[in-house]
MIKOLPA-42032 format. One record per residue (C-alpha): y negated, x, z. Coordinates in nm, 4 decimals, always signed. Each point is the difference from the previous one (the first is absolute). Example, Ala and Ser with C-alpha at 12.3 -4.5 7.8 and 13.67 -1.06 7.14 Angstrom:
<atoms>
<atom><py>+0.4500</py><px>+1.2300</px><pz>+0.7800</pz></atom>
<atom><py>-0.3440</py><px>+0.1370</px><pz>-0.0660</pz></atom>
</atoms>
This chain:
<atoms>
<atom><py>-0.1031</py><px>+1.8921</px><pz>-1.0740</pz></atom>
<atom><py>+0.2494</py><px>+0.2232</px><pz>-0.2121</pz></atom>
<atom><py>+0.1912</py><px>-0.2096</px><pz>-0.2678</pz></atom>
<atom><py>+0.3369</py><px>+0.0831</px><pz>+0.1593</pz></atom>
<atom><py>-0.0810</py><px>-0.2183</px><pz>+0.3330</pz></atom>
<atom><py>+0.3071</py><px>-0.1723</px><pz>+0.0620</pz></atom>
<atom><py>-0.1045</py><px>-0.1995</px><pz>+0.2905</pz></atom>
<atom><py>-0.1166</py><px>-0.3327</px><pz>+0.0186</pz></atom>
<atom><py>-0.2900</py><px>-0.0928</px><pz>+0.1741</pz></atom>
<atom><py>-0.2323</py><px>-0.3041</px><pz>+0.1483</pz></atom>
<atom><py>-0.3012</py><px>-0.1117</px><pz>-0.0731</pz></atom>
<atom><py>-0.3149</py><px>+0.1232</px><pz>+0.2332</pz></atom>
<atom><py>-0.0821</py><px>-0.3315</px><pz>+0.0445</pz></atom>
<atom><py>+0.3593</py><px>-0.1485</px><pz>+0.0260</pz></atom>
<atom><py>-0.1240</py><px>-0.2867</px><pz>+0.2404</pz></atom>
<atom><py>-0.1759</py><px>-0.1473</px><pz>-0.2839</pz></atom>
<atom><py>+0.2131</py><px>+0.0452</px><pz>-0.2558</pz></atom>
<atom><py>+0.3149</py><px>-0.1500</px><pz>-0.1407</pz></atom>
<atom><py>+0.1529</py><px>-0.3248</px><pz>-0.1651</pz></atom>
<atom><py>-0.1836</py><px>-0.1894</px><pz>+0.3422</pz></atom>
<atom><py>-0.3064</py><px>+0.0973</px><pz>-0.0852</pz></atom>
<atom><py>+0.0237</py><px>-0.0529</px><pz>-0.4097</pz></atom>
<atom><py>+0.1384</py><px>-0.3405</px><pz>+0.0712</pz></atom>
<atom><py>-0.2837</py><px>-0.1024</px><pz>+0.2508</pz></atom>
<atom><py>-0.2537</py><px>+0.1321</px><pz>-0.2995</pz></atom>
<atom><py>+0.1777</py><px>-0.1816</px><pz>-0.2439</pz></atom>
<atom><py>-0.0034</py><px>-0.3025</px><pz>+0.1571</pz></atom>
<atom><py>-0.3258</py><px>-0.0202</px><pz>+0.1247</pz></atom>
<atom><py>-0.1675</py><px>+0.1246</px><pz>-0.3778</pz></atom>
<atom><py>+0.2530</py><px>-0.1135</px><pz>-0.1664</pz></atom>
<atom><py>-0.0001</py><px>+0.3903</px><pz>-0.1987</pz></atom>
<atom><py>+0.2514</py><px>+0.3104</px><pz>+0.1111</pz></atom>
<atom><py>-0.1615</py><px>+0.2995</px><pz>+0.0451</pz></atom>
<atom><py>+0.1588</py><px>+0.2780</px><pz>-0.2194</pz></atom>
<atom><py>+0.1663</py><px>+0.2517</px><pz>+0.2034</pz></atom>
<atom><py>-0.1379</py><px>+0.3764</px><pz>-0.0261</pz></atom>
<atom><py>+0.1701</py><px>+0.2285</px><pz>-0.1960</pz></atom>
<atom><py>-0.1132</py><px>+0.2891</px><pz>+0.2488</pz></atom>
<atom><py>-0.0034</py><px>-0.0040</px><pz>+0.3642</pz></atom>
<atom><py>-0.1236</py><px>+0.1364</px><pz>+0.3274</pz></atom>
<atom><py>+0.2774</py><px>+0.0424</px><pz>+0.2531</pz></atom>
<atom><py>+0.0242</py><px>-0.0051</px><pz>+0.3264</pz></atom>
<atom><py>+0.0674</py><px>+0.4102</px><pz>+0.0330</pz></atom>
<atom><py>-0.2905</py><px>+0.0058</px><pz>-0.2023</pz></atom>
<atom><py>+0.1328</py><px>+0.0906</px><pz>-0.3229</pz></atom>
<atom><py>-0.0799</py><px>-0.1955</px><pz>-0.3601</pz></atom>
<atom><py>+0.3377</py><px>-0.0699</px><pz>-0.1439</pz></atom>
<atom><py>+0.0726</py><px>-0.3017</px><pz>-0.3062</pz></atom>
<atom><py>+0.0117</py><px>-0.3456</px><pz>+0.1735</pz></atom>
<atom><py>+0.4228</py><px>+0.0130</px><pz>-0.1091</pz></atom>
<atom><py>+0.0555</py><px>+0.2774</px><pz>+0.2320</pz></atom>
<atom><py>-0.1132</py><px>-0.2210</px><pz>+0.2593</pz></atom>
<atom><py>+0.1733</py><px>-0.2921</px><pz>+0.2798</pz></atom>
<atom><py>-0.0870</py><px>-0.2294</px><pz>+0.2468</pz></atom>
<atom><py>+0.3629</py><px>-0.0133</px><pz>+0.1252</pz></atom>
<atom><py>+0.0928</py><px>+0.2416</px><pz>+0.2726</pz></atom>
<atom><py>+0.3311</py><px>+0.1094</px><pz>-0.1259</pz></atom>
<atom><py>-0.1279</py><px>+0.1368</px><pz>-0.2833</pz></atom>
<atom><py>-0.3088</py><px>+0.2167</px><pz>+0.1131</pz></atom>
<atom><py>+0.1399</py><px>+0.3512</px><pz>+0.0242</pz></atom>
<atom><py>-0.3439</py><px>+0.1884</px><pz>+0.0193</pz></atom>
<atom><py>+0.0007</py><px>+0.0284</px><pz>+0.4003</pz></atom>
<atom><py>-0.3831</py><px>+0.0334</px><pz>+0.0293</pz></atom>
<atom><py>-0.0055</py><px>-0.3105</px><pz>-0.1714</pz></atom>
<atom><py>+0.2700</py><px>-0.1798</px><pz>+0.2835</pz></atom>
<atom><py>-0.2301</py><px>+0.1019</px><pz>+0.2060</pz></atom>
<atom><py>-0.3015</py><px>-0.1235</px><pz>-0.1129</pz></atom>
<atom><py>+0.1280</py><px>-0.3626</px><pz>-0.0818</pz></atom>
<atom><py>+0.1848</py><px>-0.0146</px><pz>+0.3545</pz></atom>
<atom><py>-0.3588</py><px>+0.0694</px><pz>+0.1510</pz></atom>
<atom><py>-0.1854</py><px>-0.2556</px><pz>-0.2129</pz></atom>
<atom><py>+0.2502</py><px>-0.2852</px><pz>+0.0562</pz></atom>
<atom><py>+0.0288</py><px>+0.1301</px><pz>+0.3438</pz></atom>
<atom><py>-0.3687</py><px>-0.0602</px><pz>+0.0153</pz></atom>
<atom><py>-0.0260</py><px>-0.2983</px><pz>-0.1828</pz></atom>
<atom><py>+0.2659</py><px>-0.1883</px><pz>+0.1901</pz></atom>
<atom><py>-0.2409</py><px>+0.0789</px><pz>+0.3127</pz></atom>
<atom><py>-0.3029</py><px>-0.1555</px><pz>-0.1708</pz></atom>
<atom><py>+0.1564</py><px>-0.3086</px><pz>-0.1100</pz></atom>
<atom><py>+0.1456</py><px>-0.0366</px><pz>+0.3827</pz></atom>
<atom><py>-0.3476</py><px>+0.0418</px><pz>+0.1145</pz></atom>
<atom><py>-0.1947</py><px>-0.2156</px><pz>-0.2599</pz></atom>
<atom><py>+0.2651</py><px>-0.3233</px><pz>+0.0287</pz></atom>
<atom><py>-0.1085</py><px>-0.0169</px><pz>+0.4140</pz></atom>
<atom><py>-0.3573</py><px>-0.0722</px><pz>-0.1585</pz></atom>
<atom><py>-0.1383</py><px>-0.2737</px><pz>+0.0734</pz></atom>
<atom><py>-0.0390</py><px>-0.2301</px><pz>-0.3251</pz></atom>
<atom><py>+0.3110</py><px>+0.1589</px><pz>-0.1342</pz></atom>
<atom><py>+0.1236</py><px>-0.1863</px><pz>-0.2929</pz></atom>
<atom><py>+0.3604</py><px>+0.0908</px><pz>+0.0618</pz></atom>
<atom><py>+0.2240</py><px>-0.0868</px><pz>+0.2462</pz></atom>
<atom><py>+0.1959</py><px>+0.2412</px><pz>+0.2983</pz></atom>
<atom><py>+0.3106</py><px>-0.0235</px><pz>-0.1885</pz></atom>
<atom><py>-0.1087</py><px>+0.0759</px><pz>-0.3281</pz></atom>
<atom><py>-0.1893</py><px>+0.3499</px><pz>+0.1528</pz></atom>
<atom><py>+0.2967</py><px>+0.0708</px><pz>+0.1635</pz></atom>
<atom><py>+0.2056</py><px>-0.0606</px><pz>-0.3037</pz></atom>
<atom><py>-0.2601</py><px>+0.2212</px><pz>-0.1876</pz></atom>
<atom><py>+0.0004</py><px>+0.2815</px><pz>+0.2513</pz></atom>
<atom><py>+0.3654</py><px>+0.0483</px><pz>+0.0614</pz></atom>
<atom><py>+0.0479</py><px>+0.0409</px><pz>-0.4306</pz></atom>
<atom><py>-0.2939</py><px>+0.2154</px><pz>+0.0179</pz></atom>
<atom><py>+0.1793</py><px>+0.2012</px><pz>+0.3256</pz></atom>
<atom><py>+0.3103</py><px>-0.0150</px><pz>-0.1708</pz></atom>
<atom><py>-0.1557</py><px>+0.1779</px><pz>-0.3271</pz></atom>
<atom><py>-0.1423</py><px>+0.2720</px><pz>+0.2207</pz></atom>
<atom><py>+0.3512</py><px>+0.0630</px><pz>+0.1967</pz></atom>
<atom><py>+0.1518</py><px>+0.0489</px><pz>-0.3648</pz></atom>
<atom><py>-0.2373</py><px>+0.2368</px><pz>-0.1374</pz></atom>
<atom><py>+0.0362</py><px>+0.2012</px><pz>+0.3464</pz></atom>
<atom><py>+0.3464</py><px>+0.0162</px><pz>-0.0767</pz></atom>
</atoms>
């Protein structure tokens, strides 16, 4: 990574990441994890956590579009699979409210 990149980027693991995630930690121990000051992105370059995003229409690094398109693309599959489980503890609506966001997410970074 030069110091000059201009781009903004996603994290690698930008399923797991976010405010979603922080607040589910946070409320189940009650602590917030800090966030990194360094990163791993998604084109595979380590840039500061700032010159990162988890919304769509601010990623301009294209590998990194592409690589958060594929893993909600991929995610919104394995919820849709997992919630016709038997012993689900969610209901049809709620996956299908889940995997249309998670669809929707995907369509934006494609775009």
């Amino acid at each position: 990574m030069s110091k000059t990149d201009p781009h903004i980027h996603v994290e690698q693991k930008v399923v797991q990441t976010g405010s979603d995630v922080r607040n589910l930690i946070a409320s189940t121990l009650g602590r917030v994890p800090d966030a990194p000051s360094v990163v791993t992105t998604g084109c595979g370059h380590r840039v500061p956590y700032a010159m990162t995003s988890a919304r769509p229409e601010s990623v301009t690094c294209l590998a990194c579009r592409e690589h958060a398109h594929g893993e909600y693309r991929r995610f919104a599959d394995q919820v849709e699979r997992l919630s016709r489980m038997p012993g689900t503890t969610i209901t049809g609506d709620q996956a299908a409210t889940a995997v249309a966001r998670l669809r929707d997410l995907a369509r934006r970074f494609s775009a």
